[in-house]
MMTF fields as JSON, N, C-alpha, C and O atoms, coordinates in Angstrom:
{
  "mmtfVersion": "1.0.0",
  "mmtfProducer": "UNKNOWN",
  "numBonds": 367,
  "numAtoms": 368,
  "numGroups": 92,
  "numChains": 1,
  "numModels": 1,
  "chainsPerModel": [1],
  "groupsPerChain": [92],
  "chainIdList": ["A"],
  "bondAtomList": [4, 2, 8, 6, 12, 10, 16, 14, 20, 18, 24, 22, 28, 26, 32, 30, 36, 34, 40, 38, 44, 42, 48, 46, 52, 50, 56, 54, 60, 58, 64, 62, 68, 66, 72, 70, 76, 74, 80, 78, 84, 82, 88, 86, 92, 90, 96, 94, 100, 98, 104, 102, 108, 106, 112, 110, 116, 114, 120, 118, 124, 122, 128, 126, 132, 130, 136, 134, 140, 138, 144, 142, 148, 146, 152, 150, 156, 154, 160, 158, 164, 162, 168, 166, 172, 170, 176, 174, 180, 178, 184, 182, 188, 186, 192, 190, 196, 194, 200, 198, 204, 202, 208, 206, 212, 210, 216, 214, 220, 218, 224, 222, 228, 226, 232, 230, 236, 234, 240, 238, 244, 242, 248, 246, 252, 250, 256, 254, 260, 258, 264, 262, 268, 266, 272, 270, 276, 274, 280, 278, 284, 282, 288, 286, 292, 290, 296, 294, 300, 298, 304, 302, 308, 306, 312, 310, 316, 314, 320, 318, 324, 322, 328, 326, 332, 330, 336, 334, 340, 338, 344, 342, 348, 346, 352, 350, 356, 354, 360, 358, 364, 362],
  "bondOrderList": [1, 1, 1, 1, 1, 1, 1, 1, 1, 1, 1, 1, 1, 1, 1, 1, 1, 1, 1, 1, 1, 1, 1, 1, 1, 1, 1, 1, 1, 1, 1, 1, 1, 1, 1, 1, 1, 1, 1, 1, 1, 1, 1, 1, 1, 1, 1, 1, 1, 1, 1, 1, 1, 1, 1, 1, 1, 1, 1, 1, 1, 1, 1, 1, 1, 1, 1, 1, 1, 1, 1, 1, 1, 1, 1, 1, 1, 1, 1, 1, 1, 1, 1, 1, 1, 1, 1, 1, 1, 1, 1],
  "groupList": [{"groupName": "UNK", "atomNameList": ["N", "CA", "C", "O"], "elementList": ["N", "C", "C", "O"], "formalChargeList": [0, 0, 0, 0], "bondAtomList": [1, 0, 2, 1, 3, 2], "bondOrderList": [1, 1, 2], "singleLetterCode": "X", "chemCompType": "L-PEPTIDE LINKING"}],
  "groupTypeList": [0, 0, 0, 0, 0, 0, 0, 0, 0, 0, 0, 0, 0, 0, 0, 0, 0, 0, 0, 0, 0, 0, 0, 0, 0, 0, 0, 0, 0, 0, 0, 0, 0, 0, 0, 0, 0, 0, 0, 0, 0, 0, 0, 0, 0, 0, 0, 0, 0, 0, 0, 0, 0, 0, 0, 0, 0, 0, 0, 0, 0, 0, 0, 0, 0, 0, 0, 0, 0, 0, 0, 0, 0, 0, 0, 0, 0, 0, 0, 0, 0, 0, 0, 0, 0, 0, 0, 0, 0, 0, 0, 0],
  "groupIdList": [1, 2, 3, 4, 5, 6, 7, 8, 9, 10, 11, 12, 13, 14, 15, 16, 17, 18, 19, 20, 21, 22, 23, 24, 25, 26, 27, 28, 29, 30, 31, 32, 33, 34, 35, 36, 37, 38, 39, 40, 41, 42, 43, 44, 45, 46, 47, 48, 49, 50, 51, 52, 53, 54, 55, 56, 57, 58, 59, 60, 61, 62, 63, 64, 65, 66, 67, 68, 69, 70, 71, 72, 73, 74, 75, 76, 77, 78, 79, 80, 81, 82, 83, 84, 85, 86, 87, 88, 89, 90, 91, 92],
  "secStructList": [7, 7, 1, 1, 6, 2, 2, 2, 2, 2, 2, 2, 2, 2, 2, 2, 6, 6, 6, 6, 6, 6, 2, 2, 2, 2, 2, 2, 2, 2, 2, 2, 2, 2, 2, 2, 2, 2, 2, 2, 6, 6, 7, 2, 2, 2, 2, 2, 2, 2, 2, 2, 2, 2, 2, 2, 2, 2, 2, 2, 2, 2, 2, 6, 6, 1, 1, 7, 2, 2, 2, 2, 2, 2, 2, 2, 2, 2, 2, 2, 2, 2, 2, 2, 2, 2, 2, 2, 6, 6, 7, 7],
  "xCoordList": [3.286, 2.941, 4.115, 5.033, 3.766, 5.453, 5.045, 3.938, 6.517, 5.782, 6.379, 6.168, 7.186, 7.015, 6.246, 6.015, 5.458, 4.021, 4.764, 4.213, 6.341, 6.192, 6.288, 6.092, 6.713, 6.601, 5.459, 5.433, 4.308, 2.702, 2.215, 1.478, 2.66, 1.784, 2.547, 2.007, 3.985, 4.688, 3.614, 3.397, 3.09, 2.473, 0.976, 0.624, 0.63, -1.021, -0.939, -1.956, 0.293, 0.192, 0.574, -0.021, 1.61, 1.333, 0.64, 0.825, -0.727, -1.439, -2.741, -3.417, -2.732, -3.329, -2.976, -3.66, -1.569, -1.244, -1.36, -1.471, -1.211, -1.205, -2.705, -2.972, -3.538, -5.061, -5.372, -6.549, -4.284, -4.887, -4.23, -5.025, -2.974, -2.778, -2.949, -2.539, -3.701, -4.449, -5.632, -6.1, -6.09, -6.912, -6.854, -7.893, -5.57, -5.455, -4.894, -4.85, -4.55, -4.044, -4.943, -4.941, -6.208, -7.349, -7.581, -7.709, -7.674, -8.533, -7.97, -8.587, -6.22, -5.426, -6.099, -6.452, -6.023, -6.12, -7.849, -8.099, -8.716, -9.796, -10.224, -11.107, -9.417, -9.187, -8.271, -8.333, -7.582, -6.902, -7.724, -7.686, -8.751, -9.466, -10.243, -10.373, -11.098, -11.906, -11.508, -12.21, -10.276, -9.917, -9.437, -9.101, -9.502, -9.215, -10.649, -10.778, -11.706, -12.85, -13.526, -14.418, -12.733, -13.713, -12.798, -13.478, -11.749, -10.808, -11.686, -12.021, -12.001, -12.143, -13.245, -13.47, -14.517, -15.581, -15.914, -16.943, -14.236, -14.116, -15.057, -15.812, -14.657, -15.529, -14.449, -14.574, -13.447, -12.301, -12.872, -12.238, -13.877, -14.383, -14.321, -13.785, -15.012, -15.341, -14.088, -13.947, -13.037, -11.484, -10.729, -9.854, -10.923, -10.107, -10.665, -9.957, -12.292, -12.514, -11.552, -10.919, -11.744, -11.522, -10.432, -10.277, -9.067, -7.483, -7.63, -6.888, -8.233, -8.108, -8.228, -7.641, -9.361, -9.601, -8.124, -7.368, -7.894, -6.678, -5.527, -4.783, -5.312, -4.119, -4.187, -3.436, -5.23, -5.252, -5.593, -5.757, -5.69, -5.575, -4.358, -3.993, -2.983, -2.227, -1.822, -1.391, -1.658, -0.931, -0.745, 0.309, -2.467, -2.052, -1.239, -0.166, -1.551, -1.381, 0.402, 0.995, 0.89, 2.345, 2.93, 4.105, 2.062, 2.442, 2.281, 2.983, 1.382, 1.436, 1.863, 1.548, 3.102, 3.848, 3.416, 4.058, 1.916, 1.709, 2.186, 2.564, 2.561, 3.695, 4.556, 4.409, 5.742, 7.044, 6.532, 6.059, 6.715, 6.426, 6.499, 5.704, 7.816, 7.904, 7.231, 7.367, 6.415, 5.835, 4.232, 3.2, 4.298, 2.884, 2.887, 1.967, 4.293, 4.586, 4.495, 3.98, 5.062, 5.066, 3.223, 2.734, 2.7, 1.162, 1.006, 0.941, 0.834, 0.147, 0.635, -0.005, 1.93, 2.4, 1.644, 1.01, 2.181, 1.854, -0.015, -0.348, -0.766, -2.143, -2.703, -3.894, -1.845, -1.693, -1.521, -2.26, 0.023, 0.307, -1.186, -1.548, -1.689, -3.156, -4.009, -4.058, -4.37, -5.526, -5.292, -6.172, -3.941, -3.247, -3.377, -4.172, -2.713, -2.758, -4.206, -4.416, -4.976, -6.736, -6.828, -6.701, -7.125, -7.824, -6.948, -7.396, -5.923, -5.344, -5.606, -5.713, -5.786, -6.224, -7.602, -7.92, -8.205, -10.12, -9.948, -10.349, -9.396, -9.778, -9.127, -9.345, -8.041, -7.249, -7.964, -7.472],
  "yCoordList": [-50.525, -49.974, -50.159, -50.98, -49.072, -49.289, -50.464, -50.751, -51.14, -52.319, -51.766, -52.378, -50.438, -49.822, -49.114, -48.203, -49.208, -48.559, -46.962, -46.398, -46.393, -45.073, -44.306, -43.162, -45.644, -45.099, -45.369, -45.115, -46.047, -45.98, -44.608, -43.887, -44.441, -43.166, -41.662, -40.557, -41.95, -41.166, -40.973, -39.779, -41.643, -41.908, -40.741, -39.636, -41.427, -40.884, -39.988, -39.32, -39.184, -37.67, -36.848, -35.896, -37.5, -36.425, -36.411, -35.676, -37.783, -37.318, -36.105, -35.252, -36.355, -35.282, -33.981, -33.008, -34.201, -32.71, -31.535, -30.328, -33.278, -33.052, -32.238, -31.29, -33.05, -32.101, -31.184, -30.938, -30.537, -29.877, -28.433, -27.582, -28.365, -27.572, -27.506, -26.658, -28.67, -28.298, -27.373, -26.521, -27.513, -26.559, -25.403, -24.745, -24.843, -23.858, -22.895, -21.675, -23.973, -22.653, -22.597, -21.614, -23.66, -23.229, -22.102, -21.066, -22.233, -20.711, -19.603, -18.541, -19.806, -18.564, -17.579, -16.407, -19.225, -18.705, -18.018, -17.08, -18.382, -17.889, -16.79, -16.131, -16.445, -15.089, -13.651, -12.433, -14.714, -13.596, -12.894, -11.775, -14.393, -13.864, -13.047, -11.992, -13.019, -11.994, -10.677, -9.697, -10.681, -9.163, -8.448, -7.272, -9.833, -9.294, -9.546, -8.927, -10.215, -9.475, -8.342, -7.712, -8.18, -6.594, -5.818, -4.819, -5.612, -4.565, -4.793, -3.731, -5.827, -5.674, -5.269, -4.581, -5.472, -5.086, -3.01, -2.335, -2.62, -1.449, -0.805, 0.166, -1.914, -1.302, -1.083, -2.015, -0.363, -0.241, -0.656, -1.415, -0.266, -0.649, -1.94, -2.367, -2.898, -4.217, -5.199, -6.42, -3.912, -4.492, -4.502, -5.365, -3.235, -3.142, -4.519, -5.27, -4.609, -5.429, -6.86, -7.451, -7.148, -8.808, -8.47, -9.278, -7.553, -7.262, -7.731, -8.619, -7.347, -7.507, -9.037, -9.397, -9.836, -11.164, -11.927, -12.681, -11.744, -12.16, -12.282, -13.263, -10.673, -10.414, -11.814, -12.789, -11.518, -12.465, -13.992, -14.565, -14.697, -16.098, -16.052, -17.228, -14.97, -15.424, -15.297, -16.41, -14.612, -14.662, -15.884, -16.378, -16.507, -17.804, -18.531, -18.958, -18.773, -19.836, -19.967, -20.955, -18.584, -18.255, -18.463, -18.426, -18.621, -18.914, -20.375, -20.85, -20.992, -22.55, -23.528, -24.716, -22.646, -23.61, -24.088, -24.679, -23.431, -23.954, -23.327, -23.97, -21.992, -21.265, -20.404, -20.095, -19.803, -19.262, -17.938, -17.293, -17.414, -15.793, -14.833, -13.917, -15.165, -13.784, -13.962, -13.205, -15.107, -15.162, -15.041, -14.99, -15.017, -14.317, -12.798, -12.006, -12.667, -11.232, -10.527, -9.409, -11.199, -10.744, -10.485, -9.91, -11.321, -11.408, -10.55, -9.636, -10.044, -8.856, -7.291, -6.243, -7.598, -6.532, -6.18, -5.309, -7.284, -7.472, -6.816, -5.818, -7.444, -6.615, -5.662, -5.369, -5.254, -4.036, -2.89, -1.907, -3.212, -2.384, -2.481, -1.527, -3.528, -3.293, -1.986, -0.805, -2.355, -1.847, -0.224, 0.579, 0.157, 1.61, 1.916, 2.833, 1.348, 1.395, 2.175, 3.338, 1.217, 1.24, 2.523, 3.403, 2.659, 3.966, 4.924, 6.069, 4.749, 6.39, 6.932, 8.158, 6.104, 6.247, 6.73, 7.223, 6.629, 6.627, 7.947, 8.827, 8.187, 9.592, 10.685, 11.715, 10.629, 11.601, 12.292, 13.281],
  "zCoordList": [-2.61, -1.309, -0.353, -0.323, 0.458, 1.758, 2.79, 3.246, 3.036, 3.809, 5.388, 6.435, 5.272, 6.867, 7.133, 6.337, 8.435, 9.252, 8.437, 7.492, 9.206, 9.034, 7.466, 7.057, 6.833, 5.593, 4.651, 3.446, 5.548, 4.87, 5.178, 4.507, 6.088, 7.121, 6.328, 6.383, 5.562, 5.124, 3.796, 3.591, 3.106, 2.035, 2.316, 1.902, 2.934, 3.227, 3.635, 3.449, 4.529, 4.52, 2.955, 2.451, 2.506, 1.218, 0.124, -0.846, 0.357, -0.464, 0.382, -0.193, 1.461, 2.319, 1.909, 1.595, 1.991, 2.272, 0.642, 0.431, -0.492, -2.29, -2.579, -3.317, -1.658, -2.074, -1.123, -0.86, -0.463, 0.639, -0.428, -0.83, -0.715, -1.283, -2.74, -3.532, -2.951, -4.714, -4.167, -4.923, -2.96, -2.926, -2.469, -2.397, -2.028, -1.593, -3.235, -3.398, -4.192, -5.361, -6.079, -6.821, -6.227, -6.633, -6.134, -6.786, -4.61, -4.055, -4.405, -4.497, -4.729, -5.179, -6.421, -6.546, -7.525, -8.976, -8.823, -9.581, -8.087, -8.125, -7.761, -8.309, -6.496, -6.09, -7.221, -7.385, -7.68, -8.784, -9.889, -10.4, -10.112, -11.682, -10.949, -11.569, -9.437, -9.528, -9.413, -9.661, -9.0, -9.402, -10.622, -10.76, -11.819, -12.955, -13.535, -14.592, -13.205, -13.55, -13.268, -13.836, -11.979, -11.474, -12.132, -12.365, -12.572, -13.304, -14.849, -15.375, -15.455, -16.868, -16.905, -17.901, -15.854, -15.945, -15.67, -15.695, -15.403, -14.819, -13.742, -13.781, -12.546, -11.261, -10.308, -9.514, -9.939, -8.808, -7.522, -6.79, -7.241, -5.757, -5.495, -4.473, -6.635, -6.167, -6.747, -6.666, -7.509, -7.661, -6.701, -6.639, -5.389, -4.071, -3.171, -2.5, -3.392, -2.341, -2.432, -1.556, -3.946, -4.373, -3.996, -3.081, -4.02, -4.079, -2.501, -2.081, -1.969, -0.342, 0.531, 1.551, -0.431, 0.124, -0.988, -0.375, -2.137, -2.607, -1.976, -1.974, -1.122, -0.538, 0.718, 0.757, 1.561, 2.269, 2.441, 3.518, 0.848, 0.744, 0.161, 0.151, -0.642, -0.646, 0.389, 0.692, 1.213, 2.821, 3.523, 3.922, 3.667, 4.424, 3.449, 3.876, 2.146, 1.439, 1.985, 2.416, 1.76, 1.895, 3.56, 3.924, 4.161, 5.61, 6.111, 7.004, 5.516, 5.519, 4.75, 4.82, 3.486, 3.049, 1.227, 0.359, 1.264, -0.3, -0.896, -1.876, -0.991, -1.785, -1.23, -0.048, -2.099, -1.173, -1.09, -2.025, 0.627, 0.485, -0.399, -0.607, -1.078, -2.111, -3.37, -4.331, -3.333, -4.893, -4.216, -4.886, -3.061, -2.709, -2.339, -2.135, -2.325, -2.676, -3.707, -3.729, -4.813, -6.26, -6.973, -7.946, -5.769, -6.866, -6.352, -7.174, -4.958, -4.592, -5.161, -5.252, -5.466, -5.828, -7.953, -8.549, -8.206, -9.623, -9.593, -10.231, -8.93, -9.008, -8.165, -8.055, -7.642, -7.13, -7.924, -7.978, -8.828, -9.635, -10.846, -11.535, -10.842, -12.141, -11.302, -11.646, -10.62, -9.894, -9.813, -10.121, -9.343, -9.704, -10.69, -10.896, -11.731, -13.095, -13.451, -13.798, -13.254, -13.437, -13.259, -14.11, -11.774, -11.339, -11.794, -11.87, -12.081, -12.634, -13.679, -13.719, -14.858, -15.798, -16.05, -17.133, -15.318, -15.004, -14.69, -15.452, -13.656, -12.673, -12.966, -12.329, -14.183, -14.554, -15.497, -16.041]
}
């Protein structure tokens, strides 16, 4: 254990901060599968909706530091491109 006040206090924030963002990539990875369940289940509608609450838990996640913008870029883009993919194939 640290025997300085600021380096106890250094301690107990990053385990704060360790489960704050274990839970924010939980919420990521959870948000991802439901849009790859609504794609496998072939429903686009309830694939745009989930794409939409995804887009916007990676956003914060990417604005408060639990992951780097452009890889909350890359996901949106990456199932984006599914979801296109999807419906084109369907409606053609």
């Amino acid at each position: 254990m640290a025997n300085i006040k600021s380096a106890a206090k250094r301690v107990k924030l990053t385990e704060i901060r360790t489960l704050r963002n274990r839970a924010r990539k939980t919420a990521i990875r959870n948000a991802i599968r439901r849009v790859e369940s609504a794609l496998a289940s072939d429903n686009p509608a309830a694939a745009e909706g989930a794409f939409r609450v995804a887009c916007g838990v990676l956003d914060r996640a990417a604005v408060r530091g639990t992951i780097h913008r452009n890889k909350a870029a890359r996901k949106k883009s990456q199932l984006w491109k599914r979801i296109g993919h999807h419906q084109s194939a369907h409606t053609g």
